[in-house]
N, CA, C and O atoms as CSV, one atom per row, in Angstrom:
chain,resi,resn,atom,element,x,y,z
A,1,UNK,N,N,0.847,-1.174,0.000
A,1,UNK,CA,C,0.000,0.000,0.000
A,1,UNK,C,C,0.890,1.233,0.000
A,1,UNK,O,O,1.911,1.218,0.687
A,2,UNK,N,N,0.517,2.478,-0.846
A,2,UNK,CA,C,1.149,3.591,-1.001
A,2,UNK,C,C,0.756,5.044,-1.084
A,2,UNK,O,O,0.725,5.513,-2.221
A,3,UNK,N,N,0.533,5.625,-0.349
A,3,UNK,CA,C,0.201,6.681,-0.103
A,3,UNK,C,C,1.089,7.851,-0.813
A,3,UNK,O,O,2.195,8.208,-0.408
A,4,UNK,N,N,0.437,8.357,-1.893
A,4,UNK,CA,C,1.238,9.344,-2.518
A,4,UNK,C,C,1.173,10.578,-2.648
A,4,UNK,O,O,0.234,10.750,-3.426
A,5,UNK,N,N,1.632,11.655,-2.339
A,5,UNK,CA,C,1.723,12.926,-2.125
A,5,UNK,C,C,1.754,13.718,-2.807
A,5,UNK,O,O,2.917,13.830,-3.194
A,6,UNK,N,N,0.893,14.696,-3.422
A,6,UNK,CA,C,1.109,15.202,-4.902
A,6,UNK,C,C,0.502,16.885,-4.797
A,6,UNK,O,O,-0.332,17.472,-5.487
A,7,UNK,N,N,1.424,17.389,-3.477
A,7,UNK,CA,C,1.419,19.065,-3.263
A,7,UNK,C,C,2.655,19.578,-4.365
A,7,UNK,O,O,2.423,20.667,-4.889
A,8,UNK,N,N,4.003,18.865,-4.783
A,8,UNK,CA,C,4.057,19.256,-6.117
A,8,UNK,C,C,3.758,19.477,-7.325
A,8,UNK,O,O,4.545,20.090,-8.047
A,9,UNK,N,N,2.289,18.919,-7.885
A,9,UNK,CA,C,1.472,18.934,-8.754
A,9,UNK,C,C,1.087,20.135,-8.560
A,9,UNK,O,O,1.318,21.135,-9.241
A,10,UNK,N,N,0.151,19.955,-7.071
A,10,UNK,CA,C,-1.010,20.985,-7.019
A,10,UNK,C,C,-0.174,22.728,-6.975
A,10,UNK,O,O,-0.839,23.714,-7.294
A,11,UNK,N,N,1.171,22.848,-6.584
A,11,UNK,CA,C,2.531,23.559,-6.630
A,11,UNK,C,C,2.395,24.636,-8.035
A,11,UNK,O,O,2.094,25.810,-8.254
A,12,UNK,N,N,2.896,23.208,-8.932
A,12,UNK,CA,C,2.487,23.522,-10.118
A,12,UNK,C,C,1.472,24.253,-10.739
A,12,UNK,O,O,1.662,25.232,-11.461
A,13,UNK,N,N,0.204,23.680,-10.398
A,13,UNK,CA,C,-0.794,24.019,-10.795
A,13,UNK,C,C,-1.076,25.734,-11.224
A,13,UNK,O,O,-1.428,26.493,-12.127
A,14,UNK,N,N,-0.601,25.641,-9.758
A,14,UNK,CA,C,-0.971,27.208,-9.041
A,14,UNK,C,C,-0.022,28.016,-8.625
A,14,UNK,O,O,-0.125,28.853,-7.727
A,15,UNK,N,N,1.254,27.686,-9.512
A,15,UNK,CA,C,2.295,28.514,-9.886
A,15,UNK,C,C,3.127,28.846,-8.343
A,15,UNK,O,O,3.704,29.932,-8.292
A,16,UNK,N,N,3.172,28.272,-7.556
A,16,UNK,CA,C,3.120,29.056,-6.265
A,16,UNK,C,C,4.541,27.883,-5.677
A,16,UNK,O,O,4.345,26.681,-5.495
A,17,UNK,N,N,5.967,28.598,-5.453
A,17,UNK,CA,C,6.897,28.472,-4.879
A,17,UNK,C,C,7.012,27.773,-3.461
A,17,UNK,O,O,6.395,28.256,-2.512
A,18,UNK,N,N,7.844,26.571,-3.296
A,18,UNK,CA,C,8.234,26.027,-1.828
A,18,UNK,C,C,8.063,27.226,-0.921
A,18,UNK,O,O,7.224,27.310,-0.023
A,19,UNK,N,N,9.015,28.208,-1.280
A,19,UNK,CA,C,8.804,29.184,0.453
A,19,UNK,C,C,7.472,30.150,0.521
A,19,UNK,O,O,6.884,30.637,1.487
A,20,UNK,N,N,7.259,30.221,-0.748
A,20,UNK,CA,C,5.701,30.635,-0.902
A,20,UNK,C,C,4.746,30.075,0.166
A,20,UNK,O,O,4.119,30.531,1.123
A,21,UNK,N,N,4.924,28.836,-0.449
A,21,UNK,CA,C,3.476,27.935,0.371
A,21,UNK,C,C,3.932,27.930,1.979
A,21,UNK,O,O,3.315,28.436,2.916
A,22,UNK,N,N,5.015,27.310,2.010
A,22,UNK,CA,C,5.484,27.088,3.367
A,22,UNK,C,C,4.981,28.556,4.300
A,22,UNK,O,O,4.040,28.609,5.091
A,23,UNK,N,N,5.990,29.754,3.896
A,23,UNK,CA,C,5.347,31.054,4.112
A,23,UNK,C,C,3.810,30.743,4.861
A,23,UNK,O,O,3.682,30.701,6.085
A,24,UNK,N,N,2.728,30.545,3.930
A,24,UNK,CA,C,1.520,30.975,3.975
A,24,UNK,C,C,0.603,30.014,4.868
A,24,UNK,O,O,-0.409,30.361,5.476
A,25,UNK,N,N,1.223,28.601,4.818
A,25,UNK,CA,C,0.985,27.453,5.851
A,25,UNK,C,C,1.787,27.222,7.371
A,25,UNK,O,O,1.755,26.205,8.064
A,26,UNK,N,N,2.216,27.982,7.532
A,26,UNK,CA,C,3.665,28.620,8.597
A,26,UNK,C,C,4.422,27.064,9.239
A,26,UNK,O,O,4.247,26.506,10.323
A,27,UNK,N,N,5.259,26.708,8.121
A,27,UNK,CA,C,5.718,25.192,8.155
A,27,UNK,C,C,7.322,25.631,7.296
A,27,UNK,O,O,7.468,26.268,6.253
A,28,UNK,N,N,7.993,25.234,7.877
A,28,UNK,CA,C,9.527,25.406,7.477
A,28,UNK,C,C,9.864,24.870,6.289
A,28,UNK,O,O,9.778,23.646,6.194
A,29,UNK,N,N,10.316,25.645,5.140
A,29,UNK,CA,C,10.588,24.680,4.020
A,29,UNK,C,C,11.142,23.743,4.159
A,29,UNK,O,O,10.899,23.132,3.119
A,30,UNK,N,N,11.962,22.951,4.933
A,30,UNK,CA,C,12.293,21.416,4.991
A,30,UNK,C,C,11.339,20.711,5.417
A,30,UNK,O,O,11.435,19.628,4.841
A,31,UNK,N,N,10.158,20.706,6.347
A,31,UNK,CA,C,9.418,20.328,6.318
A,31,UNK,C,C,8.190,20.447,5.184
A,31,UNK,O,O,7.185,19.740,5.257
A,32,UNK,N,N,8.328,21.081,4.506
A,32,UNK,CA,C,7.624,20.801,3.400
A,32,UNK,C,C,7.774,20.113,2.628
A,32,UNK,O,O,6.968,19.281,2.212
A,33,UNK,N,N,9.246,20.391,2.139
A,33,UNK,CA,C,9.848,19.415,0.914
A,33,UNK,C,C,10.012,18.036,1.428
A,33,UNK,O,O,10.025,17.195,0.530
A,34,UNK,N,N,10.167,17.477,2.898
A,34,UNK,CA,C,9.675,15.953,2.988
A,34,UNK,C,C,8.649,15.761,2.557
A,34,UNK,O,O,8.460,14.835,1.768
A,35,UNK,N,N,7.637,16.625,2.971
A,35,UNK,CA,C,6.377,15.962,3.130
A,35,UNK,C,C,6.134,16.091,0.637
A,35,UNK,O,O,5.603,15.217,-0.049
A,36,UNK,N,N,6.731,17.384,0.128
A,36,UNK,CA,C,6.199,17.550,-1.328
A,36,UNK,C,C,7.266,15.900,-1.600
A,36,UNK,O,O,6.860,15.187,-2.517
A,37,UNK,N,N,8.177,15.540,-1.035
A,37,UNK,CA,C,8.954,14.499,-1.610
A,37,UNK,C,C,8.212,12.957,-1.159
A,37,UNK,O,O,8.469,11.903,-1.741
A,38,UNK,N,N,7.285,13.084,-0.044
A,38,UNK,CA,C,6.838,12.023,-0.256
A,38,UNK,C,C,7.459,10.817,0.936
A,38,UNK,O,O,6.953,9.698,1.024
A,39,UNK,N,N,8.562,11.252,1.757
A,39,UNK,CA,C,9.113,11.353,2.775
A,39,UNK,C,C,8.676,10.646,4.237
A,39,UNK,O,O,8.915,9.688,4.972
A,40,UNK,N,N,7.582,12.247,4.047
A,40,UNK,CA,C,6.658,11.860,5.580
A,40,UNK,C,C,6.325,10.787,6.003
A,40,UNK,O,O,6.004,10.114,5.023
A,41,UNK,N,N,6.174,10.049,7.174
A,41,UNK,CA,C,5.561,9.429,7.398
A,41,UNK,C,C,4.087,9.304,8.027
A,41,UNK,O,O,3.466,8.301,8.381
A,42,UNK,N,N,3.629,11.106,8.050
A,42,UNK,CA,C,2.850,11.434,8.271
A,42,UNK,C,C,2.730,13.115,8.030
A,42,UNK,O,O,3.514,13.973,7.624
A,43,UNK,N,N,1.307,13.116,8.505
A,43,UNK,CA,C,0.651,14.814,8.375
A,43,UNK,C,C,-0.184,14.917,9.046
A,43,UNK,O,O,-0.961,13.976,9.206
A,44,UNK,N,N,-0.340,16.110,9.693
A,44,UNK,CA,C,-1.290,16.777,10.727
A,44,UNK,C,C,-2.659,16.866,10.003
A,44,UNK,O,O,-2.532,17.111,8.803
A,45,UNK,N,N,-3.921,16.729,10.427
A,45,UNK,CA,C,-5.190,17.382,9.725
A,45,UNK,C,C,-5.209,18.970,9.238
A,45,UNK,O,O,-5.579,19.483,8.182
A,46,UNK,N,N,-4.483,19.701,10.833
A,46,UNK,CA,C,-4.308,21.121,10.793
A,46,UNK,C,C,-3.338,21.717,9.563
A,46,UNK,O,O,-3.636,22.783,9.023
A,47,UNK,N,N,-1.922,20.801,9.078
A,47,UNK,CA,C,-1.487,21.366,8.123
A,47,UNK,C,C,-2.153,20.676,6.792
A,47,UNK,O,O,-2.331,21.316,5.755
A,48,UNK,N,N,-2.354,19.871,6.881
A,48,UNK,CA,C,-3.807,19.483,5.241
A,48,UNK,C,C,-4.528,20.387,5.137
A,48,UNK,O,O,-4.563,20.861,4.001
A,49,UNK,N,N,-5.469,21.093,6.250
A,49,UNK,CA,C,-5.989,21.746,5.285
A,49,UNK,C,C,-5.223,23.031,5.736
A,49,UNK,O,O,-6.051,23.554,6.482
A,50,UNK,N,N,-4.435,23.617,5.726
A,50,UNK,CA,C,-3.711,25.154,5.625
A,50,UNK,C,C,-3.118,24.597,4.417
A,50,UNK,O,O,-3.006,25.562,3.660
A,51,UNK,N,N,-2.512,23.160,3.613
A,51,UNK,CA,C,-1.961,23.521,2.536
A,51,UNK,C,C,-3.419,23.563,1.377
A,51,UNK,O,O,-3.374,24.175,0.309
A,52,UNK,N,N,-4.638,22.792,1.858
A,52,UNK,CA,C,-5.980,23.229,0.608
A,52,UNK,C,C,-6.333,24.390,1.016
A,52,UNK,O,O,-6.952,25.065,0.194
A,53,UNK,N,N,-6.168,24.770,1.866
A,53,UNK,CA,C,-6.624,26.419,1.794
A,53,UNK,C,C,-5.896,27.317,0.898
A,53,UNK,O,O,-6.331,28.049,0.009
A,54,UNK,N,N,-4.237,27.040,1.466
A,54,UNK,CA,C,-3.166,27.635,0.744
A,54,UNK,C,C,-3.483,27.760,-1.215
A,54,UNK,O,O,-3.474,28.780,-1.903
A,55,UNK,N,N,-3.723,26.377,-1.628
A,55,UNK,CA,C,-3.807,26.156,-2.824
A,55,UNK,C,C,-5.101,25.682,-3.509
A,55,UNK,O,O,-5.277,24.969,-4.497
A,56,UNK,N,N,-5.908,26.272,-2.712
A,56,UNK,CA,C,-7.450,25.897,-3.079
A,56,UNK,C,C,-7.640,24.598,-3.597
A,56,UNK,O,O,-7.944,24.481,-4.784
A,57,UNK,N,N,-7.508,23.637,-2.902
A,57,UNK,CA,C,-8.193,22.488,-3.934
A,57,UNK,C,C,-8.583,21.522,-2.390
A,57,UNK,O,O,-8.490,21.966,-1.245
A,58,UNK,N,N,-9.023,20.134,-2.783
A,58,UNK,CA,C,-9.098,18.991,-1.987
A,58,UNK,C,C,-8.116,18.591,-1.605
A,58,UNK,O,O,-7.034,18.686,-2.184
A,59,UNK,N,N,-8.484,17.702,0.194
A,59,UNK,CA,C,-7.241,16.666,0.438
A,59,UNK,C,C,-7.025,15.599,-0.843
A,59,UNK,O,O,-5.981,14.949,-0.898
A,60,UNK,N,N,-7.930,15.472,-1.734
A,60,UNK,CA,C,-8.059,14.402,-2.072
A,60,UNK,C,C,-7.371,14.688,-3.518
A,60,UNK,O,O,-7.123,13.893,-4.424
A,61,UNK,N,N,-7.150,16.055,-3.435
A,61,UNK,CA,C,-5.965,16.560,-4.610
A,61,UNK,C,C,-4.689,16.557,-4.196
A,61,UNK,O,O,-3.861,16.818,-5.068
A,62,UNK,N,N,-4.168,16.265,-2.768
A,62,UNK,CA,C,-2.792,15.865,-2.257
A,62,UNK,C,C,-2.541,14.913,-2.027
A,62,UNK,O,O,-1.359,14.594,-1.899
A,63,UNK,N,N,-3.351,14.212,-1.903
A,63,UNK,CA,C,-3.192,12.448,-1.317
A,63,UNK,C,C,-4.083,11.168,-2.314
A,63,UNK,O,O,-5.276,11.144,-2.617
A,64,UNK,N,N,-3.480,10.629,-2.497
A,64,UNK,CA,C,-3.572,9.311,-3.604
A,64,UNK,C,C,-2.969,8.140,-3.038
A,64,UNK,O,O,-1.828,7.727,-2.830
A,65,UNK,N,N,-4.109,7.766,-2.869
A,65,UNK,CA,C,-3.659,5.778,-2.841
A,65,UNK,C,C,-3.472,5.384,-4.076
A,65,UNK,O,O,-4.014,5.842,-5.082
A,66,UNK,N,N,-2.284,4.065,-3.960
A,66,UNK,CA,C,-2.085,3.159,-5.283
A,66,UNK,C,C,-1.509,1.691,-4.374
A,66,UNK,O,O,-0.829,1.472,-3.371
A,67,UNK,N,N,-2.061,1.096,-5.151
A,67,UNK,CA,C,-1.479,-0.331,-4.620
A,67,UNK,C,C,0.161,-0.470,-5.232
A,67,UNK,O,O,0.696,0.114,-6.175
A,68,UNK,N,N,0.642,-1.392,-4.370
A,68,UNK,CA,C,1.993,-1.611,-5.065
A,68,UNK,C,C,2.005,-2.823,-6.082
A,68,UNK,O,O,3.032,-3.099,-6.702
């Protein structure tokens, strides 16, 4: 089972820079870039949604299951 992380997509999307987001979700860019790399072994509810707020979309636009 794989839980995949895809705030670099949504990044993309919406044109919007690592210290940008981090900035606006008040989370240290190294802790971001684990978590945009996929890293984490976890995430807070509280920073999920400060990063869909941050980048307007769903949890369900950062997080993706795939089987292995």
């Amino acid at each position: 089972m794989s839980i995949i992380v895809n705030v670099d997509v949504m990044m993309a999307k919406r044109k919007m820079s690592l210290q940008e987001l981090a900035e606006k979700i008040g989370i240290t860019q190294a802790n971001l870039s684990i978590l945009k790399t996929g890293k984490a072994k976890a995430i807070r509810f509280s920073t999920l949604e400060a990063i869909c707020k941050a980048l307007d979309c769903q949890p369900g636009d950062i997080l993706e299951y795939r089987e292995d």
